[in-house]
N, C-alpha and C positions, 0 to 999 in steps of 0.2 A: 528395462525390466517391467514384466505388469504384474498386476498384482490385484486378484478379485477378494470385495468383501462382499457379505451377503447382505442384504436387507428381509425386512418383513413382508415385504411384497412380490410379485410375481416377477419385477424387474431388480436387475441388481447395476452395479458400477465395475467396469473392470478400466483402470486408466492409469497412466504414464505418464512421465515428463521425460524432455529432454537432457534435464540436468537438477541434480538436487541440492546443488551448493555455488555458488558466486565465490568468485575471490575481488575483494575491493583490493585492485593497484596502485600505484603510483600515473599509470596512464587509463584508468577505468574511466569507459566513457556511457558506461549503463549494459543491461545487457536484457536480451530476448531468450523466454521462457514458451517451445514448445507445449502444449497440454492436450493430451489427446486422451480418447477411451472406444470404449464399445458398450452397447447395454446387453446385460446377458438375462438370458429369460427362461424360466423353466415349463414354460409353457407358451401358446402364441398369445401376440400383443392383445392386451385384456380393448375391449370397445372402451369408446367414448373421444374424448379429446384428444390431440394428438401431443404425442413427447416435445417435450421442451427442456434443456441446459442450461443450467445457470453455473458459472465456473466465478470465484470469486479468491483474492488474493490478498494478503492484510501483513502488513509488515508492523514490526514492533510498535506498543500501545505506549505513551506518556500522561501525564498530566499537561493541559495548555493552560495558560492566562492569555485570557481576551482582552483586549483593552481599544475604546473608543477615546478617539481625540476631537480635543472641542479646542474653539480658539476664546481666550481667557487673557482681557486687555492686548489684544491682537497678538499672542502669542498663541503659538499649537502645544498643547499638554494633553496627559491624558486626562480623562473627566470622567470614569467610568471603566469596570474591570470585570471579567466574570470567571472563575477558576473553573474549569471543564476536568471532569475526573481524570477520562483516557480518551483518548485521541489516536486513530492510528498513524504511523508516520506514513504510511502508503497504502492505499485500497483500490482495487478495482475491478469491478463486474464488470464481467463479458456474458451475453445470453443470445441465445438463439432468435428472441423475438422482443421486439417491446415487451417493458416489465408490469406495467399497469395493466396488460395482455395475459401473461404469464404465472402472473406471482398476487398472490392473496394476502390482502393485509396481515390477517391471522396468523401465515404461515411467515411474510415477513419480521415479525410481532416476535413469533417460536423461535426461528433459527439466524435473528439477525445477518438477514441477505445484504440490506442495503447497507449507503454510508450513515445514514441518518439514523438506521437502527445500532450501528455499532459504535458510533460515538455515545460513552457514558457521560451524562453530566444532570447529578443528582442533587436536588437543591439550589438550583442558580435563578430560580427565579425569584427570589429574595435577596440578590444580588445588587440587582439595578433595574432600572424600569427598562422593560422591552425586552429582555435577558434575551429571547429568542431569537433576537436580532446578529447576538453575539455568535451564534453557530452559526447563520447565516452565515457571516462573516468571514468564520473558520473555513466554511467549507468553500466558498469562494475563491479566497486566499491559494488555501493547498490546489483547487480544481484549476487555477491559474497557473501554479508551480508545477503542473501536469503530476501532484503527487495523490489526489484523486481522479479517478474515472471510471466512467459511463461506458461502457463499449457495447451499444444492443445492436442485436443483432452482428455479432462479431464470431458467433460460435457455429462453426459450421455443422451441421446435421444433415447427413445424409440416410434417408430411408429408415428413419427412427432407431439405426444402430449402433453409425458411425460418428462420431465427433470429435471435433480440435479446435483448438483457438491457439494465437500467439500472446504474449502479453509481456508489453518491453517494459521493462523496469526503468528508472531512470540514474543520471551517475552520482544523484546525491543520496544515495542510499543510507538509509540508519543500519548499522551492523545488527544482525541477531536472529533470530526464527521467523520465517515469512509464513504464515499457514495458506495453505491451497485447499478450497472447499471444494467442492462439485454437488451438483445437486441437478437429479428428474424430479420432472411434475409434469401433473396430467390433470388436467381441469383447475390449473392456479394451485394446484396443491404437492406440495413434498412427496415423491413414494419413497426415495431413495437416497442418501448422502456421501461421500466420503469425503476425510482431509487428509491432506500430505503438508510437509514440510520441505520447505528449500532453508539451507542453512547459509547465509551472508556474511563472509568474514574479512577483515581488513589482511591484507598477508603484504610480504616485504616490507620494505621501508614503510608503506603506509602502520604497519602491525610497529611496527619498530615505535615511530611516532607516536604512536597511539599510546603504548606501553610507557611511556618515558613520560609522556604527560601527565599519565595518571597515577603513576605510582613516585616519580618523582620530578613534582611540577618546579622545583627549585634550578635541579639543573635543565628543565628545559627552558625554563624561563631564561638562563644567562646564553643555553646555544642560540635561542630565537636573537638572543640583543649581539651575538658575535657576529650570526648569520647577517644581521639585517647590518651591522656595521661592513663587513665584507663586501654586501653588495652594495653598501655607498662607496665604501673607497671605488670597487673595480669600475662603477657609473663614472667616477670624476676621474679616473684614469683615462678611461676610453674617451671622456670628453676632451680632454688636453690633448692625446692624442690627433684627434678630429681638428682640433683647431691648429696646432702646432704647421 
């Protein structure tokens, strides 16, 4: 389904997904997100620079604690901590062209494009010495875990109308509201935005699990100690077996 919104400008967004909802299974090994559109114009393409896509993805926000390990009489401890407001569990920019090409500070500034713009963390440099080091850190960490990313040049444009990109989610998803941004610019700057939503939800047995833990952690805590007795007996079964 598509679906046009208008903007203030001569250009506008008209864009789709493949799929507006994940289900987390029991066999969930991640899953790929179609994104396409068109630019629609009520008049011919205004002069100047040419159109550029920035399609950006952000899955559910946390609070993190940072923590640096030092070694302290030859042991490794932490030595050093820094609380980060929100943090996304998953982000990632796909654009048409390099972003230092594309996208103006200012405008990065406004509408929080990047990862470094949407990580909040107010206050932390009265934390620890270096504080800055700690985001470093984070975003390293997660861009490791492939739960940040970069994709430039990953958004296909053709003829300044046409565009799509894919963008694979990964299988340790956080449940909850993933937002889908889209965004034209034309000389580094915004003319045009829209967001959609993909909804992520644990279903079957994972949903079962989920439900049982949180609402009551007592008895799941004694199926985990039945469970994990179970599969020791059946292991020394099958061992005796083997050896017999």
């Amino acid at each position: 389904m598509l679906l046009a919104f208008p903007a203030a400008a001569q250009e506008a967004i008209v864009a789709g997904m493949s799929q507006n909802r994940v289900s987390i299974t029991a066999d969930f090994d991640g899953s790929e997100i179609l994104i396409y559109g068109a630019v629609k114009r009520d008049a011919p393409p205004p002069e100047g620079g040419p159109l550029e896509v920035i399609v950006t993805v952000e899955g559910p926000s946390t609070p993190v604690s940072v923590r640096r390990k030092g070694r302290v009489a030859g042991i490794w401890v932490n030595t050093a901590a820094v609380h980060v407001d929100s943090a996304p569990s998953f982000y990632a920019v796909a654009t048409s062209g390099p972003l230092k090409h594309i996208l103006s500070d200012t405008d990065n500034l406004r509408y929080g494009i990047t990862i470094e713009r949407v990580i909040r963390a107010i206050g932390i440099s009265g934390e620890a010495d270096k504080a800055g080091e700690f985001i470093l850190a984070l975003l390293r960490v997660r861009t490791n875990e492939g739960r940040y990313r970069i994709l430039e040049g990953k958004v296909e444009l053709t003829e300044e109308t046409l565009f799509r990109t894919d963008i694979v989610l990964p299988s340790n998803l956080t449940e909850g509201e993933y937002k889908v941004r889209l965004f034209l610019l034309r000389n580094k700057h915004v003319i045009a935005s829209q967001e959609r939503i993909i909804g992520v939800r644990k279903e079957g047995l994972e949903r079962w699990i989920f439900n049982l833990a949180q609402q009551q952690p007592l008895l799941y805590g004694l199926l985990s100690l039945v469970l994990a007795a179970l599969a020791g007996w059946g292991a020394s079964a099958a061992f005796r077996l083997i050896r017999a």
